[in-house]
C-alpha positions in Angstrom: -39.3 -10.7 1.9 -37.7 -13.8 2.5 -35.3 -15.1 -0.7 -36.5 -16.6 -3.2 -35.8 -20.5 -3.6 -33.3 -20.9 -5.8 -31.4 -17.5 -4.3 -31.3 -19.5 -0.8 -30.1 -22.4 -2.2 -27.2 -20.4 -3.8 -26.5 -18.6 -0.4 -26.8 -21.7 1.4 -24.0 -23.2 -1.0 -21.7 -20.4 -0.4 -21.8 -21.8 4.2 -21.8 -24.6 3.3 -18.5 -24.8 1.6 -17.3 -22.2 4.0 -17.8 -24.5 6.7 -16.2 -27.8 5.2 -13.5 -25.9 4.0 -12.5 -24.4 7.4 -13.3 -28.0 8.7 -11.1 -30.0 6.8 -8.1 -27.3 7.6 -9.3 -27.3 11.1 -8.6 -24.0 10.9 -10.4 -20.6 10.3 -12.7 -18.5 10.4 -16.8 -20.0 9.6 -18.9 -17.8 11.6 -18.6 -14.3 9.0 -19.4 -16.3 5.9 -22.5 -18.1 7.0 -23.5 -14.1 8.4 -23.0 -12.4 5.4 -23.2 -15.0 2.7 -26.7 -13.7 1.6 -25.5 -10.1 1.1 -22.3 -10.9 -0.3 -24.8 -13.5 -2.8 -27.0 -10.1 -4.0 -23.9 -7.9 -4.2 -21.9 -10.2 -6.3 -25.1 -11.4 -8.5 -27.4 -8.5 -9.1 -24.7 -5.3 -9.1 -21.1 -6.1 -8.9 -19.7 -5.3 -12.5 -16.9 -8.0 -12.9 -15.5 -10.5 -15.4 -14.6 -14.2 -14.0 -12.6 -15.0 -16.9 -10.6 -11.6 -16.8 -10.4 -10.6 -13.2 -8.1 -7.6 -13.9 -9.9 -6.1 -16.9 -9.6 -2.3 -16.0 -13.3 -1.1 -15.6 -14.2 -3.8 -13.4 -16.0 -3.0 -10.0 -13.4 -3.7 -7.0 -14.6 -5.6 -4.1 -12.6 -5.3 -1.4 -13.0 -8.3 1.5 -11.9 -5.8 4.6 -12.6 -8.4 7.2 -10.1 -11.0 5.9 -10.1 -13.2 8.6 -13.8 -14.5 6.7 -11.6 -15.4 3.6 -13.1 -18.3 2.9 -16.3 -16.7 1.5 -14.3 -14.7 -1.2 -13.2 -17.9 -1.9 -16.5 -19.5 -2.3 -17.6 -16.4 -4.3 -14.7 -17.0 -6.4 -14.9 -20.2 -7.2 -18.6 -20.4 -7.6 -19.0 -17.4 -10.2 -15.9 -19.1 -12.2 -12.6 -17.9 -11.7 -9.2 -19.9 -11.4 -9.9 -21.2 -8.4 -10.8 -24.8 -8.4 -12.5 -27.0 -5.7 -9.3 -28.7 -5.0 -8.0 -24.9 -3.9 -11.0 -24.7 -1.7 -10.2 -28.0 0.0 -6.9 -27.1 0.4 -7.8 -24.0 1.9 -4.4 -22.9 4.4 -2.3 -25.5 3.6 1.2 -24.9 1.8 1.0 -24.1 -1.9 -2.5 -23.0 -2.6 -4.2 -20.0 -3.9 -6.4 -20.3 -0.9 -4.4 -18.8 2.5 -5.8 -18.0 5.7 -6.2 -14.6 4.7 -6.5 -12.9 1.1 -3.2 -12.2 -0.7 -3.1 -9.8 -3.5 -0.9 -11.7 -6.3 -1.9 -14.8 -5.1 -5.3 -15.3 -5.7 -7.3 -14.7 -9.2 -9.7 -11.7 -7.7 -8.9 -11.2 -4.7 -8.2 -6.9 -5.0 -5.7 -6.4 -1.9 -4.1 -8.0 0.6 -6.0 -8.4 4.0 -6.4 -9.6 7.3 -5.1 -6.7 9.5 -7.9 -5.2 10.6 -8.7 -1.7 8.9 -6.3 -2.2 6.2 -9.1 -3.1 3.6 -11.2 -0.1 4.7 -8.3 1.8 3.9 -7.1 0.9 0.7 -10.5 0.4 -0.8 -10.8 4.9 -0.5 -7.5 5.0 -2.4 -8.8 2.9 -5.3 -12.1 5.1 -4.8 -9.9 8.1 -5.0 -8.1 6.8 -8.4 -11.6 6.5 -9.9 -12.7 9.7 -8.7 -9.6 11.4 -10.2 -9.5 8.7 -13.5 -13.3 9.7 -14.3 -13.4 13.7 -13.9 -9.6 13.2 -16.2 -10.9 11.5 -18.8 -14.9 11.1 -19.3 -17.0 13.0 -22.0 -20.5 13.4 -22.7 -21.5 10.4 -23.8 -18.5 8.6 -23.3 -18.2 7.3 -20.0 -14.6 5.1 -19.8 -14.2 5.4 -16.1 -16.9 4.2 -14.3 -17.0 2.2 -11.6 -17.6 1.3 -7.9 -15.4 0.1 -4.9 -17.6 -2.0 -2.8 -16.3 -4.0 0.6 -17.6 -6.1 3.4 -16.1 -4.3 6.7 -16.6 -5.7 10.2 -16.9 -4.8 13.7 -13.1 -4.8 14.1 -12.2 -2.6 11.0 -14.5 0.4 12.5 -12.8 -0.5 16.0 -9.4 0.0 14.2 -7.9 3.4 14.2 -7.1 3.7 10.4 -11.1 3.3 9.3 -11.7 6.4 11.4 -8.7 8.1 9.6 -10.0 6.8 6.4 -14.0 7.6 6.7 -13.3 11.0 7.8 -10.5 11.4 4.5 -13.3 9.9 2.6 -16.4 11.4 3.9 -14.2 15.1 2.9 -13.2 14.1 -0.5 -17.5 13.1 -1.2 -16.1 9.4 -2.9 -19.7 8.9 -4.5 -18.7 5.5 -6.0 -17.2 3.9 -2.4 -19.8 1.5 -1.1 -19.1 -0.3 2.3 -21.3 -3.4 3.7 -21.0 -3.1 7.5 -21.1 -6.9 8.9 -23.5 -5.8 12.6 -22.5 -9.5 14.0 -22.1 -7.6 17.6 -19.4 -10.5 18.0 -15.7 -10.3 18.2 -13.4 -12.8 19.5 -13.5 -12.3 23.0 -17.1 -12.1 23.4 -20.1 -10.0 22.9 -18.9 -6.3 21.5 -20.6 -4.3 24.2 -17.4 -5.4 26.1 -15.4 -3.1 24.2 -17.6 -1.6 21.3 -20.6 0.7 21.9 -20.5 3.5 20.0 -23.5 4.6 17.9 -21.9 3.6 14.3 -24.8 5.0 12.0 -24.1 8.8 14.0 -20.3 8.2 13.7 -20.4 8.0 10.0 -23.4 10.6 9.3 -20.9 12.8 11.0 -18.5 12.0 8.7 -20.5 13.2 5.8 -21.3 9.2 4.9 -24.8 8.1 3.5 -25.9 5.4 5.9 -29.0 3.0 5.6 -29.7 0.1 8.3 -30.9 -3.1 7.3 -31.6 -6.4 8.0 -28.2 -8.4 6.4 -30.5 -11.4 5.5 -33.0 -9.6 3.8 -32.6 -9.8 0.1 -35.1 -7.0 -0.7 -33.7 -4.8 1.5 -29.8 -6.0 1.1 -30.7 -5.1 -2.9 -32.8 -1.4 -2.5 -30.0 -0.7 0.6 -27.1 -0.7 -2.6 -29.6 0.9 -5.4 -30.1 3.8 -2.8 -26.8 3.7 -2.0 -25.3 4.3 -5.6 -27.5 6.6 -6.5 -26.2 9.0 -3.7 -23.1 10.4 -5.6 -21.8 13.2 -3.8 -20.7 11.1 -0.5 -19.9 7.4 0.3 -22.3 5.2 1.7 -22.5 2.5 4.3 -24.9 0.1 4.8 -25.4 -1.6 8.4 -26.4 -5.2 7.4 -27.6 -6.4 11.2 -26.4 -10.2 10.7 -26.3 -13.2 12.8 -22.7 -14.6 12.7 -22.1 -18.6 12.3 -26.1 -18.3 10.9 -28.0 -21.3 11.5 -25.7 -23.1 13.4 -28.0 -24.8 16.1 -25.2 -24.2 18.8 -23.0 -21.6 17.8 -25.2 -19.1 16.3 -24.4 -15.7 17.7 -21.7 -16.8 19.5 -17.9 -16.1 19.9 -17.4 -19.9 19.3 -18.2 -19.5 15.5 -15.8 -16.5 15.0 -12.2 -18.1 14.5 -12.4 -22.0 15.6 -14.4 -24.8 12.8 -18.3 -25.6 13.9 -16.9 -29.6 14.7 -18.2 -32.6 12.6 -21.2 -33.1 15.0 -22.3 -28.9 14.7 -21.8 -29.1 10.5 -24.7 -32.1 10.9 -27.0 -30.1 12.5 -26.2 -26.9 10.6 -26.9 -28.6 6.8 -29.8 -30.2 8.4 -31.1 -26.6 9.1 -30.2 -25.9 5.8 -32.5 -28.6 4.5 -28.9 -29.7 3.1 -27.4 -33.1 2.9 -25.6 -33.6 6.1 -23.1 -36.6 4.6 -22.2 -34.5 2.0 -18.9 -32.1 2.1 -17.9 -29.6 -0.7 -21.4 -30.1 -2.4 -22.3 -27.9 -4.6 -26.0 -27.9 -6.3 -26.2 -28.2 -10.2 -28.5 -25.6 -10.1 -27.0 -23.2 -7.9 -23.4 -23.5 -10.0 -25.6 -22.6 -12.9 -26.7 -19.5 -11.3 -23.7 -18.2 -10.0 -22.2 -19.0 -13.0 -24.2 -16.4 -15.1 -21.7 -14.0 -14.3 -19.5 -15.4 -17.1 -21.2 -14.3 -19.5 -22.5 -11.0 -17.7 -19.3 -9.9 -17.2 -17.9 -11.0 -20.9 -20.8 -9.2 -22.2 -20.0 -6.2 -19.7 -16.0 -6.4 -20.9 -16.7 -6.2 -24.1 -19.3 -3.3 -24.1 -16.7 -1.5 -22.4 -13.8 -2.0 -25.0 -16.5 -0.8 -27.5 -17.0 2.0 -25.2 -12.9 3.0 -25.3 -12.3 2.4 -28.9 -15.5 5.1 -29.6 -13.7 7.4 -27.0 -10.3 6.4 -29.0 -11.8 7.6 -32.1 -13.8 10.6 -31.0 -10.7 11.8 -28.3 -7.3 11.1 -30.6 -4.8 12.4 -28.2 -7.0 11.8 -24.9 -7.4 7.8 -25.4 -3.5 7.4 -26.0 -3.0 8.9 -22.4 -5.5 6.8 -21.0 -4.2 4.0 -22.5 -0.5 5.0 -21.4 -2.2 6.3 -17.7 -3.7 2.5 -17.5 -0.3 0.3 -18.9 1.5 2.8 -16.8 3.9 3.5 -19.6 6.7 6.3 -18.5 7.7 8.7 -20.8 11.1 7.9 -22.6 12.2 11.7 -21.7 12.3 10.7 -18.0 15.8 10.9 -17.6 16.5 14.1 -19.9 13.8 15.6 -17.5 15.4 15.1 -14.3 17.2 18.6 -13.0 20.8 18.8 -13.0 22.1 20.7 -9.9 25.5 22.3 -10.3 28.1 21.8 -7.7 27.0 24.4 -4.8 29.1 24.0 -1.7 26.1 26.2 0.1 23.3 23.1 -1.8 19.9 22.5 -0.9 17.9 20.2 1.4 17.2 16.9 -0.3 13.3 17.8 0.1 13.8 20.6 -1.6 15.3 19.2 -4.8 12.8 16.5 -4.0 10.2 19.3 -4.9 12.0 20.5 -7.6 12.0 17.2 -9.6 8.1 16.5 -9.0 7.8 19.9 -10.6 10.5 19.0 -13.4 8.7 15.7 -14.3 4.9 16.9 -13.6 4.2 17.5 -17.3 5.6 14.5 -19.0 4.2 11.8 -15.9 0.7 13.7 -15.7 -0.8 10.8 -13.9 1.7 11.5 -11.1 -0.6 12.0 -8.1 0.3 13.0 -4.4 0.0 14.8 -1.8 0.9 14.9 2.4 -0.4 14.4 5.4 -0.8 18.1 6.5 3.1 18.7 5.4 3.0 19.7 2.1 5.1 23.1 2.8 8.0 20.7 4.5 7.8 17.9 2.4 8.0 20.0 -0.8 5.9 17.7 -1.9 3.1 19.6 -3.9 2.8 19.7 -7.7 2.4 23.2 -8.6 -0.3 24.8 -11.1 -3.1 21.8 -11.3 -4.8 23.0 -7.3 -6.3 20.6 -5.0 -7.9 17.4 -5.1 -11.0 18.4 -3.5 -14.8 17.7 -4.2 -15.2 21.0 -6.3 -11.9 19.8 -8.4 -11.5 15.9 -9.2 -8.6 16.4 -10.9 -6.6 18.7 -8.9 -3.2 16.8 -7.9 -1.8 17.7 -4.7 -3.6 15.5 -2.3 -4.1 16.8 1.2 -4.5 13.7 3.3 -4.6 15.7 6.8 -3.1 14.6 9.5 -3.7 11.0 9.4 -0.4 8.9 8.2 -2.1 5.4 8.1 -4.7 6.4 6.6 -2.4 8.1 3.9 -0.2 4.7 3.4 -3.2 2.6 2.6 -4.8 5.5 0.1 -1.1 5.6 -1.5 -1.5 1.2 -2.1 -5.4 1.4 -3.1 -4.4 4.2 -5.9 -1.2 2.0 -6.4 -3.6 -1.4 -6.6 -6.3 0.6 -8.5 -3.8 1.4 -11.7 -3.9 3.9 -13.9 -1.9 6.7 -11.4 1.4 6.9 -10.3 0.7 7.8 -6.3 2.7 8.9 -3.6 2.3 10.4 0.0 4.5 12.3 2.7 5.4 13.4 5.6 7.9 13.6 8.0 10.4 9.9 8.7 10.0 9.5 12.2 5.9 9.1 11.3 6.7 6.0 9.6 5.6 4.8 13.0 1.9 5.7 12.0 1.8 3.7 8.5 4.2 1.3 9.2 1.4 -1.4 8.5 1.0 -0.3 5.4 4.1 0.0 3.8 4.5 -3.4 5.0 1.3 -4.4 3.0 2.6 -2.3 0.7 6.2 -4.5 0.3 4.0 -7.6 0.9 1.6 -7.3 -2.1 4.7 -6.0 -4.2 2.7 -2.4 -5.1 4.8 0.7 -6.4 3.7 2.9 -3.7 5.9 5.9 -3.4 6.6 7.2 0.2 8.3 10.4 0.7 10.2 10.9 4.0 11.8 13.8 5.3 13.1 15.1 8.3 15.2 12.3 8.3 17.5 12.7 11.2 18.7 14.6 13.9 19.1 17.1 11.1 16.0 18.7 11.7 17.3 20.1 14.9 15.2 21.5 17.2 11.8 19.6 17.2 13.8 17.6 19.4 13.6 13.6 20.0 9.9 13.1 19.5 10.5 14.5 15.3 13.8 12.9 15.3 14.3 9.3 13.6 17.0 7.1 15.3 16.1 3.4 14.8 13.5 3.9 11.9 16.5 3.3 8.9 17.1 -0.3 10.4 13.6 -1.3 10.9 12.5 -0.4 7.8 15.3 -2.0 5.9 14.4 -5.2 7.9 10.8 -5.6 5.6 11.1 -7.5 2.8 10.5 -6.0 -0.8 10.6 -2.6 0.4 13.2 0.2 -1.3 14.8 2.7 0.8 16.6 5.2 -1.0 18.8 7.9 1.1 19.9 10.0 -1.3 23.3 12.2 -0.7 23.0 15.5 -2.7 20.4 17.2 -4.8 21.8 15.3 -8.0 21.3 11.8 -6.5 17.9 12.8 -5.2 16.9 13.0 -8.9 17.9 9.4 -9.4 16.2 8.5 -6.5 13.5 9.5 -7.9 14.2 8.1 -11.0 14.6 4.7 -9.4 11.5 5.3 -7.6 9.2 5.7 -10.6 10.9 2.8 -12.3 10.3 0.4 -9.4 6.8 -1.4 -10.1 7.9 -5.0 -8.1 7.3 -2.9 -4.6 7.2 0.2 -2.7 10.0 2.9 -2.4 10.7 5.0 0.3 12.5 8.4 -0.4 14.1 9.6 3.1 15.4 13.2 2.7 16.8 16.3 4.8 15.5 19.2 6.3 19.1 20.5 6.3 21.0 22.0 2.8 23.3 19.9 1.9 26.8 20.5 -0.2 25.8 19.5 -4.0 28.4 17.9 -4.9 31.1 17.2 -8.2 30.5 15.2 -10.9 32.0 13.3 -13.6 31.4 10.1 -15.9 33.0 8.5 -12.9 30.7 9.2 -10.4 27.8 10.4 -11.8 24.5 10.6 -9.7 22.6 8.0 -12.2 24.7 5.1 -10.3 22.2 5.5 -7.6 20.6 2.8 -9.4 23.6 0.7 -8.5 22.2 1.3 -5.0 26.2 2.0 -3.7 29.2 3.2 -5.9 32.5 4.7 -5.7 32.2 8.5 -5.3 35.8 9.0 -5.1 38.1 6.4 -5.0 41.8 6.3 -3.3 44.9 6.6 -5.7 46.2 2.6 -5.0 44.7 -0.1 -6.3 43.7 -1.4 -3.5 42.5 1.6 -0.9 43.8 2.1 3.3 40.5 2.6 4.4 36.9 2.4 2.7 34.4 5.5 4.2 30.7 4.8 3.2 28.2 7.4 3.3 24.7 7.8 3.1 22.4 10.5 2.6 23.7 13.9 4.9 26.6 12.2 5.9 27.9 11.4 2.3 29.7 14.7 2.2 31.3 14.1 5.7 33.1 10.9 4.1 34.2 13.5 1.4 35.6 15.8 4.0 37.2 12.9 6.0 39.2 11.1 3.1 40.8 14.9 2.3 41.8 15.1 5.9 43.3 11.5 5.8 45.1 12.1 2.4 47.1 14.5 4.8 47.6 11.9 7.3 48.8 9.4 4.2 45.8 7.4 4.6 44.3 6.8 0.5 41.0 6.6 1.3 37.7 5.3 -1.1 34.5 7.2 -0.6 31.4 4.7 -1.6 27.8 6.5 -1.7 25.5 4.2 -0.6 21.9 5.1 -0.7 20.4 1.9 -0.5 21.1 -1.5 0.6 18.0 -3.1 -1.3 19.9 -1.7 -4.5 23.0 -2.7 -3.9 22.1 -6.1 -3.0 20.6 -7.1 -6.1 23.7 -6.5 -8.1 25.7 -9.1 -9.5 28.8 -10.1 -7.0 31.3 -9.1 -9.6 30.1 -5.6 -8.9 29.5 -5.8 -5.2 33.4 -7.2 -4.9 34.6 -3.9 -7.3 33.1 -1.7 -5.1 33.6 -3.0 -1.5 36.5 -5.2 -2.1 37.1 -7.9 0.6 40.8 -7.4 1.0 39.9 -3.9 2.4 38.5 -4.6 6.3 39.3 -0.7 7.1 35.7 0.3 7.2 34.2 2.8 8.5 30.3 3.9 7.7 28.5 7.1 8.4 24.9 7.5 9.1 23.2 9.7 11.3 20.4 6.4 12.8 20.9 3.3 14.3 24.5 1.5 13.4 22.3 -1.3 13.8 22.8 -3.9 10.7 25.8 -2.1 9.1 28.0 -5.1 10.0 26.8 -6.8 7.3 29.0 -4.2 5.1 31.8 -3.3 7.5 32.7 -6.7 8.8 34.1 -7.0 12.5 36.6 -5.0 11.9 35.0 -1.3 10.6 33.5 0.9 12.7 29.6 2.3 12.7 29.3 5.9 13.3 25.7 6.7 13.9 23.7 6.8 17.3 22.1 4.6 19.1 20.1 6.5 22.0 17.5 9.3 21.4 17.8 12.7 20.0 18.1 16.0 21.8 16.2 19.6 20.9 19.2 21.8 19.1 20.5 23.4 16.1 21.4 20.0 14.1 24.7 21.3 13.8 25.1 21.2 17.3 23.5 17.9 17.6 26.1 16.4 15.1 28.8 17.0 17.0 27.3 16.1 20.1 26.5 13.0 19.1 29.9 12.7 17.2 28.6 12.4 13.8 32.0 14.5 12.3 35.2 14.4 9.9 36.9 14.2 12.4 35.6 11.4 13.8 35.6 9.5 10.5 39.1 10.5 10.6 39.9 8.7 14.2 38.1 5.6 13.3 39.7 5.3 9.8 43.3 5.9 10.9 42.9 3.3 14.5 
């Protein structure tokens, strides 16, 4: 059945500034609005559970828009059911300053769930926040009082299903049976270059039944069967659901209907005439928006006040009926950590023989388990390297919602975008893992991840030649420096089994962006302590392990992670050659550089140019802390296959040569 008057009118509205929006920027994307402007109109008016005038209230539906490039209908959506964002955003849609950028930015924009725009990411993301509700629900709902309840929807295009992550991601999903994860499939058959048969011609309604989705097919500009495609759709709980919404892209545009030419380049002056004549629309007019359509978008004010607010009835019941439940939801949800964190943390006594970082890693999930009981994680098929599973609550699987160790499988990406949905979602403190050198697989989104400013926690391990005999294709070499290159992004390289503890410490108290905890396969010696140097100065992000007996120290050996105890070694052996060395632990850069100066000058003093640092990666970058006149011991070709301590001395990562550089 065709919509009803007013209902076109409204969808009609939502192209219409679209298209004069991307016009006036000449720039954008016009052709996925106009195509899915009428289902995005029944999804965001008939079931999408959300509050205009609190877009962050807890128990909202998320809407994820997947295919970012179409940005500017979120925009419309968001302007015209009442949120912060004014017409004179919309006009200035891509220009410097505004809320409105080419692509949606999470932080940026009131309502707009995640960042997007990289194809895939969205589809990603949006099972992690599926997963947090999955997990948040089974946790904490009772008979009757239901204060978890709600859906992830998202608009996903030809490109996201083309992307590798969304097969990593439906298959994850399609396992875990995410009832409450509703995708809308854009079926444009168009992508940039051209028809998709060029490049795309897989049978996407088979793919996805495979992958134990619910999928209906329907006609993306058919309001009756756009609205019973999503009734059917929630009401099939055990397993996510896509709907294929067959769509015309740049819809009814004359010229450019159906056509490449709509995708990513504005209609043209002329093309907008003829498209809001077809629209029975003024064609003079630009940024026009009905009286009678803003009234009807703009029901969902009060909808979603009146939605709001029978949930806070909802959670002060469950408050009153569940004492001690509704203060850990309401801690879970302000993510409040417990004041006993620190006393929690193990203390490892000095052990020459040591541990592997990952393993104390393990040890301090498992210390801290109890009092952070929203801590949620998992690895992507690793979880007897990574140490990385929490022990006594199983597995997150269909038949247990609230088991916590998460087994992603093997599919990194698809991991790093769950670990930013759950992150985005609230209410859990996530984290994923596996092995450093498979950064390479979710580098996209721990970019994201540093972009949107989430506190996604990555555990890496493995994190050198250290891990011996996998050989080159396990062992990182340039992944340190690359990494450290992304903005926002915390790298934390811990050097014994007590600063792993304050790693972790540091990575649960970091909510401005993601941390990434690199570790070893290999023990390593646990080392002294003191007031002095104690392993809580890992927050400093560098300090003096052991300094030299002058004021002002020969030589200045900086360490990080297994190679902190080499620097140990090395200033013992140049005490004997009369060299007064200072050993400075440095785990991570990002720390370091947001101290004050005062304490960057007391711990790597400028008069001191004898410099030598000691990591087993790239030396690429370290010039910024030893100046042109230290020396970088690290390597700087590919690995070989051998036991690591072979491979350490071939590649001259020793004492002894700390020793030779430190005494040139």
């Amino acid at each position: 059945m065709p919509a009803s008057k007013l209902d076109q009118l409204c969808v009609n509205t939502i192209r219409t500034l679209s298209i004069d929006a991307v016009e006036k920027a000449n720039s954008g994307h016009p052709g996925m609005p106009m195509g899915m402007a009428d289902a995005s109109y029944v999804l965001w008016t008939k079931f999408l559970k959300h509050n205009p005038k609190n877009p962050n209230w807890f128990d909202r539906d998320r809407f994820i828009l997947s295919a970012g490039h179409g940005s500017m209908l979120i925009y419309s959506l968001l302007h015209l059911t009442g949120y912060e964002v004014s017409l004179e955003e919309i006009k200035n849609f891509r220009q410097m300053g505004s809320i409105t950028p080419g692509h949606p930015e999470y932080g940026m924009t009131p309502g707009v769930e995640t960042t997007t725009g990289p194809l895939g990411q969205g589809f990603g993301t949006g099972v992690g926040m599926a997963m947090a509700e999955h997990f948040m629900s089974a946790k904490f709902n009772k008979e009757g009082h239901n204060i978890v309840d709600h859906y992830t929807y998202a608009i996903v295009s030809d490109g996201d299903l083309m992307e590798g992550v969304s097969h990593e991601a439906a298959s994850m999903a399609g396992h875990m049976g995410l009832g409450k994860l509703i995708y809308l499939y854009d079926s444009n058959s168009i992508s940039i270059e051209g028809s998709t048969d060029l490049a795309f011609t897989e049978d996407v309604p088979k793919r996805f039944e495979s992958y134990n989705w619910h999928v209906v097919e329907i006609d993306g500009h058919n309001h009756d069967e756009i609205t019973a495609a999503i009734e059917e759709a929630q009401s099939v709980t055990d397993k996510p659901s896509i709907i294929v919404c067959t769509t015309h892209i740049g819809y009814g545009s004359p010229n450019k209907q159906d056509s490449e030419s709509s995708h990513g380049s504005p209609l043209g002056e002329e093309e907008i005439k003829l498209t809001k004549e077809a629209y029975g629309w003024d064609p003079d007019k630009k940024f026009f928006i009905p009286e009678e359509a803003l009234a009807k978008f703009r029901e969902e004010q009060e909808k979603g006040e009146k939605a709001e607010n029978t949930w806070k009835e909802e959670v002060a019941a469950y408050e009153k009926a569940y004492t001690e439940e509704g203060k850990i939801f309401k801690a879970w949800v302000n993510r409040d950590l417990s004041s006993d964190l620190e006393s929690k943390l193990p203390v490892f006594e000095e052990d020459a023989k040591g541990m592997a970082s990952r393993a104390a890693s393990g040890k301090v999930i498992n210390a801290i388990k109890e009092i952070i009981p929203n801590l949620f994680g998992g690895s992507a098929d690793l979880g007897g390297s990574t140490k990385t599973d929490i022990d006594g609550y199983g597995s997150y699987l269909p038949g247990n919602p609230t088991g916590r160790t998460i087994h992603y499988g093997v599919r990194e990406h698809a991991m790093g975008a769950a670990v930013n949905g759950m992150a985005l979602h609230g209410g859990l403190v996530p984290y994923g893992a596996t092995f450093f050198v498979f950064t390479d697989y979710m580098r996209p989104a721990i970019r994201l991840a540093g972009l949107m400013k989430v506190p996604s926690i990555f555990v890496l391990t493995h994190d050198s030649i250290g891990l011996g005999e996998d050989g080159p294709t396990h062992q990182p070499i340039e992944h340190l420096a690359s990494l450290r290159a992304m903005p926002n992004i915390t790298i934390l390289r811990p050097g014994d089994a007590n600063e792993t503890s304050h790693a972790w410490k540091a990575a649960l108290e970091n909510t401005t962006g993601p941390t990434l905890l690199v570790l070893t396969r290999q023990n390593l010696p646990t080392l002294s302590r003191s007031d002095e140097n104690s392993a809580s100065l890992v927050s400093k992000g560098a300090y003096i392990y052991s300094d030299a007996e002058k004021e002002v120290p020969d030589a200045i050996l900086i360490g990080t992670g297994s190679e902190l105890h080499l620097a140990v070694e090395a200033k013992a052996k140049l005490a004997d050659k009369g060299i007064d060395a200072r050993v400075v632990s440095m785990p991570s850069w990002e720390l370091f550089e947001k101290q004050d100066a005062s304490y960057k000058e007391s711990v790597l003093p400028k008069a001191v140019t004898n410099r030598v640092s000691i990591e087993a990666g790239a030396t690429f970058g370290w010039e910024r802390y030893i100046g042109s006149e230290g020396t970088a011991i690290g390597l700087n070709s590919f690995g070989e296959s051998a036991p690591y301590e072979e491979l350490f001395e071939h590649f001259g990562i020793t004492t002894d040569a700390i020793v030779e550089a430190a005494a040139k």
